[in-house]
N, C-alpha and C positions, 0 to 999 in steps of 0.2 A: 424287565430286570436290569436293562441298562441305566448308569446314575453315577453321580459323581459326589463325594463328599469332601470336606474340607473342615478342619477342626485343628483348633489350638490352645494353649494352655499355658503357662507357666507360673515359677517363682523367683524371690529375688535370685536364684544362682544358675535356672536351669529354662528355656523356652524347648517346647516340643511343638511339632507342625507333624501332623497326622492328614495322607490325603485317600481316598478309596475310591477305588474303579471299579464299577459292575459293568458284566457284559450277558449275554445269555448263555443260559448252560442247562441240558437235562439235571442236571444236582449240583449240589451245590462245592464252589472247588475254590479253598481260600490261598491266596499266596502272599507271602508276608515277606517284606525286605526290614529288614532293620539292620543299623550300627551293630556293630561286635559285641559291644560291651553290653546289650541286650537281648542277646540272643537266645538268654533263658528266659525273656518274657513272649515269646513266641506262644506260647500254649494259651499264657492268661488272655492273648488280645485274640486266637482264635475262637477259643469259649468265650469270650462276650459279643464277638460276631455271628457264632452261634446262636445265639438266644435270641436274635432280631433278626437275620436273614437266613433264609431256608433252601434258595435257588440262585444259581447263578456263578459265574467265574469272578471272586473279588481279589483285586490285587489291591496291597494294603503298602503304603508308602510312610514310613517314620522316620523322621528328622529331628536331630537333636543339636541346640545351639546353647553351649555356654553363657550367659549373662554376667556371670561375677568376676570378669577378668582371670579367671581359672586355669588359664594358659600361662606353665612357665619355662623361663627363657634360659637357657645356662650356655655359661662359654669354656671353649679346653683351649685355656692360653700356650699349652704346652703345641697343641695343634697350629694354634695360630703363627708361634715362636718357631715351624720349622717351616711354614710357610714364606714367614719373611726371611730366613736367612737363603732357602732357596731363590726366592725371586732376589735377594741383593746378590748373591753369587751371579746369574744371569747378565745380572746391571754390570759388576763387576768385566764381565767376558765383553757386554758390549759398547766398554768403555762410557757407560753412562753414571750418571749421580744416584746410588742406591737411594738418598734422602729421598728422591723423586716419588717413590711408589707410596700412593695415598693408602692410610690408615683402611678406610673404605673397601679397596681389594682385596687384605687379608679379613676382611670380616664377611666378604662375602665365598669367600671360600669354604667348600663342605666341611661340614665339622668341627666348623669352628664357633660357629652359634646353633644350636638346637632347640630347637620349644617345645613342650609336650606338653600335655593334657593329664591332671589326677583322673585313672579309673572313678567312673562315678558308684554312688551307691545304688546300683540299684534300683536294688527292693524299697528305699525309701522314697527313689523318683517314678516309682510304679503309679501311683496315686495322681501323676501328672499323667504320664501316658494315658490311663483309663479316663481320665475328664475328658484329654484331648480327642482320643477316640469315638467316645459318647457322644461327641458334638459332631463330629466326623459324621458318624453311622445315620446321627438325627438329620443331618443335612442331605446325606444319600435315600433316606427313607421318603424325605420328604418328595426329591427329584421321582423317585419312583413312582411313589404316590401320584404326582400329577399324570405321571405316563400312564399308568395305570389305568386314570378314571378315562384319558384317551383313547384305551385298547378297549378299554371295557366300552364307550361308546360303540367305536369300529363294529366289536363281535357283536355287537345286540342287534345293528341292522342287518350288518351278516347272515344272523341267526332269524332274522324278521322275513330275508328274504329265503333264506331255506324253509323255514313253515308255510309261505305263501307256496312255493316251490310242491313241496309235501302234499299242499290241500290241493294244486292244481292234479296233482296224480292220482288223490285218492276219486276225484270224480271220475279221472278218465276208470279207472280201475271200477267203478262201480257197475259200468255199461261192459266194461270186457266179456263179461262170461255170456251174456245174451250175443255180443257180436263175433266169440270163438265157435257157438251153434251155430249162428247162420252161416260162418266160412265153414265148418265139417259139413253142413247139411247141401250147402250150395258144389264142394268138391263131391261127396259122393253121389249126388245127382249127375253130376258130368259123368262118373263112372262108372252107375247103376242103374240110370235111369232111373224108372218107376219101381224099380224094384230093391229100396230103401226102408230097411225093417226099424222104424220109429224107436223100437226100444234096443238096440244095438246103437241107434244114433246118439237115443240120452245117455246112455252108460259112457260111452265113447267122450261124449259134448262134458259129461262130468268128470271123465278121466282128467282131459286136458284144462277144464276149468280150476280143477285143484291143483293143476301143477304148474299153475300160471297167477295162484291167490298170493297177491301181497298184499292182504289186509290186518294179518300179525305182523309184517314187518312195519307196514305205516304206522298202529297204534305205537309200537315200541318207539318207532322214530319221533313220534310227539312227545313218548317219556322224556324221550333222553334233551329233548331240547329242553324241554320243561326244567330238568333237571340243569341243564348248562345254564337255563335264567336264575336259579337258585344259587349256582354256583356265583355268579357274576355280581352278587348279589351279599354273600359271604363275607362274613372277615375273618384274617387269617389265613394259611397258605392255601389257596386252592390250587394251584398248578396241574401238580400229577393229577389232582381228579378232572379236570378239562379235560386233560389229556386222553386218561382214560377213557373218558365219556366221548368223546369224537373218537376212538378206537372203536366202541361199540356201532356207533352211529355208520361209520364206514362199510361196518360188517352189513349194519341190516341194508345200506345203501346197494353193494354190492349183489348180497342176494337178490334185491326186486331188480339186477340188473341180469342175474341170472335165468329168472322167472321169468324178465319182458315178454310178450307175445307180442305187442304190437312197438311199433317205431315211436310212435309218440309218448308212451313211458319210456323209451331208451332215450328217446330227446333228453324227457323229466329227469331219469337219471343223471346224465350228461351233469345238466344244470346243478344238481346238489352237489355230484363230487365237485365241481369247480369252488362251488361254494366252500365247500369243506374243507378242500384244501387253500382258503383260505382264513378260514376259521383257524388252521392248524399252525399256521405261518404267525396269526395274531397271535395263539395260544402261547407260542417260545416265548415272550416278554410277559408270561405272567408269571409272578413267585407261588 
């Protein structure tokens, strides 16, 4: 979601320089600076940033430059006229030549020359702002756009190496439940000797073998990746659904971390959430 645009526009009286910063952000958070005298176009430039970005902190920069010499200069002779007689009184006291004091010094005194600027119209320079804008937005789109297809690389191997990650667990997980009987059958030997009732051992061996299945958490965890290649895949905002979708994925990660029985799926585990949580670090830069 990070990007920068740059956009400008004008006519023969008015130049506009539009510039826009993205950064990342759970939603999306517009901030707009403009000149005074446009301060009611604040609404029209957040709904057309609306309609093309969806994620992300945009600070939105409008500049406005004069072109038709529109600047005017007016002078208060009356101001100037008590300037000089102050400074010649001065001259007077310090025995110097009043003639001396240059034209130049009473014009640079406050007040005495002022310039200002006609309020512009407007509503009819709105049609410069939106061009300059538009060219702005397309040029931040585009910066995104290449991040994008960069992120989008990053998470696919990401994701490549959390399904390899997935399929190394589901084999261990296939062997688990024959090797949670022989560790019940091999302790209550030590504790029973020979006197080991077979069918209290399967009940038992099946107890702890259901409370140790994460084979609805793997299939789910293949959805959802399935799902994030989908996503990655999309156009148009997909973000919060990433988001989402590795929300879920964490849960079922979590649980087969609850279930482990053995050390080597808590390894397995280990490895996806690292993964994950880098998947979740890539995710912030998607819109």
């Amino acid at each position: 979601m990070t990007g920068y645009g740059h956009g400008e526009a004008s006519n023969k009286s008015v130049s506009i320089i539009v510039e826009l910063r993205s950064v990342n952000a759970r939603f999306r958070d517009v901030h707009v600076r403009l000149p005074r005298y446009y301060l009611s176009l604040e609404s029209r430039i957040k709904a057309q940033l609306q309609e093309n970005i969806h994620r992300g902190r945009i600070e939105v920069h409008v500049r406005r430059e004069a072109t038709d010499g529109a600047q005017q200069v007016s002078a208060n002779p009356q101001v100037a006229e008590q300037y000089l007689q102050a400074t010649q009184e001065i001259a007077k006291r310090l025995l110097r030549d009043p003639t001396e004091i240059p034209l130049t010094f009473i014009l640079q005194q406050p007040g005495v020359l002022t310039s200002s600027e006609p309020e512009p119209d407007v509503i009819s320079e709105w049609d410069i702002v939106a061009t300059a804008l538009e060219s702005a937005i397309a040029d931040l789109l585009e910066m995104r756009y290449i991040e994008g297809l960069n992120t989008k690389k990053e998470m696919t191997a990401l994701l490549a190496e959390l399904q390899q990650t997935r399929g190394e667990t589901v084999a261990l997980a296939e062997s688990v439940n024959a090797r949670i009987h022989k560790k019940l059958e091999m302790r209550l030997m030590k504790l029973l000797g020979d006197h080991v009732d077979p069918n209290r051992l399967a009940q038992e061996g099946a107890i702890l073998a259901d409370k140790s299945d994460i084979s609805e958490e793997l299939l789910r965890i293949d959805s959802h990746c399935d799902q994030l290649t989908q996503s990655f895949n999309a156009k148009g905002a997909v973000g919060r659904k990433i988001d989402f979708i590795l929300q879920e994925l964490n849960r079922e990660i979590n649980t087969i971390g609850s279930k482990a029985a053995e050390s080597a799926i808590t390894a397995q585990v280990i490895s996806m959430k690292s993964l994950l949580e880098k998947l979740r670090e890539q995710a912030a830069n998607i819109e």
